[in-house]
VEXDREN-2710 file (C-alpha; in Angstrom, 1 decimal):
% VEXDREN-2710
k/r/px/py/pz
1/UNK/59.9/109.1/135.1
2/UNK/58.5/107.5/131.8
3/UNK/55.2/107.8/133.5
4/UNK/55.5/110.7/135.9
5/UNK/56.6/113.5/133.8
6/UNK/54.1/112.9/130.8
7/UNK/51.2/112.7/133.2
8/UNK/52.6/116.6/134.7
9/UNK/52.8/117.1/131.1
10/UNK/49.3/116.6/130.8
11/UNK/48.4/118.6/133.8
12/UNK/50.4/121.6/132.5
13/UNK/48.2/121.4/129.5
14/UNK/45.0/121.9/131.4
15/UNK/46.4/124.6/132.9
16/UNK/47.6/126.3/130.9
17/UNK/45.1/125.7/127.4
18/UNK/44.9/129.4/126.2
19/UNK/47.1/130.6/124.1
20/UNK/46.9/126.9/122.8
21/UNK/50.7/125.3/123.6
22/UNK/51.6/122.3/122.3
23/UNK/52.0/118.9/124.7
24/UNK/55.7/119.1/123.7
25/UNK/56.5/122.3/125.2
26/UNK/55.0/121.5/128.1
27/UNK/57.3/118.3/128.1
28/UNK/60.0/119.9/127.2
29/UNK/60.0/122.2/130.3
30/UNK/59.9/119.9/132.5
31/UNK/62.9/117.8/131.5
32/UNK/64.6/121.2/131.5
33/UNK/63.5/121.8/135.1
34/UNK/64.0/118.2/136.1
35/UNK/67.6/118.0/134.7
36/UNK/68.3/121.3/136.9
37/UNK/67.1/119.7/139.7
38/UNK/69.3/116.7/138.9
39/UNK/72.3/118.8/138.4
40/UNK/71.4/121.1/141.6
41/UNK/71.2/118.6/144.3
42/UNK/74.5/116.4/142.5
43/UNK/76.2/119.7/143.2
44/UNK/74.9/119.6/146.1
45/UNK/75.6/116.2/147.3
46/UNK/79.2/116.5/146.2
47/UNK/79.5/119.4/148.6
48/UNK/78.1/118.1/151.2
49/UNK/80.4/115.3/151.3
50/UNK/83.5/117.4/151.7
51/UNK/81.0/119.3/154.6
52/UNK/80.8/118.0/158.3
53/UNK/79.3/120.8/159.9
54/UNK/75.5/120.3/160.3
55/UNK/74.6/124.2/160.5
56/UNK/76.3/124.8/157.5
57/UNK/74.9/121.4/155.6
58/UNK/71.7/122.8/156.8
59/UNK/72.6/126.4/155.5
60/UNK/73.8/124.8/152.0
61/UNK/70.5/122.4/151.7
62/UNK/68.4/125.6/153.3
63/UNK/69.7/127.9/150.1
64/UNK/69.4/125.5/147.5
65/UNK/66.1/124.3/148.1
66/UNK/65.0/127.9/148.0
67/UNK/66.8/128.8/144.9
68/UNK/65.4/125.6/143.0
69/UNK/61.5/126.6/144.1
70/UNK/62.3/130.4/143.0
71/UNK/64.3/128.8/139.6
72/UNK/61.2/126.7/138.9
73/UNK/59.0/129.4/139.2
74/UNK/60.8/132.0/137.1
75/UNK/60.9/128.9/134.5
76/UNK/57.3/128.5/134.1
77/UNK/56.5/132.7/134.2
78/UNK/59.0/133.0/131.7
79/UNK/57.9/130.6/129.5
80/UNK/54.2/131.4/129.7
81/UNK/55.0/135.3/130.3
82/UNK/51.3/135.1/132.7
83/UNK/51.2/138.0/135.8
84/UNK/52.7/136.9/138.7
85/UNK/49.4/135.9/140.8
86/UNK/48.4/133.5/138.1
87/UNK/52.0/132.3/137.7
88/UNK/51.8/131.6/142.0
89/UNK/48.4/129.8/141.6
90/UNK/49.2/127.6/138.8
91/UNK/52.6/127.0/140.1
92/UNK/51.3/126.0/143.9
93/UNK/48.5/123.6/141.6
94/UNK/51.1/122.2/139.9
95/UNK/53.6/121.4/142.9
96/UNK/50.9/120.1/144.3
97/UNK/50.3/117.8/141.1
98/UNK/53.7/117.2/141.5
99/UNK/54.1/115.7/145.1
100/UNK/50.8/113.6/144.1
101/UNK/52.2/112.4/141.2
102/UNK/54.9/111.1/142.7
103/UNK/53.5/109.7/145.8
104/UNK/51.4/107.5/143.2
105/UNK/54.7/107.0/141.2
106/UNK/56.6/106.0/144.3
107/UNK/54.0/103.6/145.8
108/UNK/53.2/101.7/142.5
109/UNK/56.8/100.9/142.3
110/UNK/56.6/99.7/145.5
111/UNK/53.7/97.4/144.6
112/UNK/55.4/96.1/141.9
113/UNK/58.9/95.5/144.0
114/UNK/56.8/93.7/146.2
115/UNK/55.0/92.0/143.5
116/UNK/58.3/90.2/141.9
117/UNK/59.8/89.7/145.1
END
């Protein structure tokens, strides 16, 4: 996470570069949106271990994975107050930043498992 959120960070600045924002704030949001994700699926996990029923686990997973994509998304139109199209587009770039990001993040740490193994 040292690496990976900066590096969104940085992609958040080239998206969004007019009005001129700061690095920080764009930092900033993300640890906000990445501790709510935390908190969401820790919720979520405790829940499901009290749960045995697989249509409602799927329900429960179903409904918070929707509510953390539409949280997300209000987060970053609030924040940068753009229309809602632009909001879309920059938010489906930067998911996709996201799931790049970590696939890099995820497979360099297991280079480096293998590495010192």
């Amino acid at each position: 996470m040292f690496i990976f959120l900066p590096l969104l960070a940085a992609a958040m600045q080239l998206m969004y570069w007019r009005p001129k924002r700061s690095y920080v704030t764009h930092l900033v949001l993300l640890i906000h949106n990445h501790a709510f994700a935390f908190l969401l699926m820790s919720a979520l996990l405790a829940t499901l271990y009290w749960i045995h029923s697989g249509l409602l686990t799927a329900l429960l997973i179903g409904v918070a994975m929707c509510y953390l994509i539409y949280y997300l998304y209000r987060s970053i139109a609030r924040v940068y107050a753009e229309s809602w199209s632009r909001t879309l587009v920059k938010f489906a770039t930067l998911s996709l930043a996201y799931v790049v990001c970590a696939a890099c993040t995820v497979f360099l740490a297991g280079l480096y498992s293998a590495e010192t193994v």
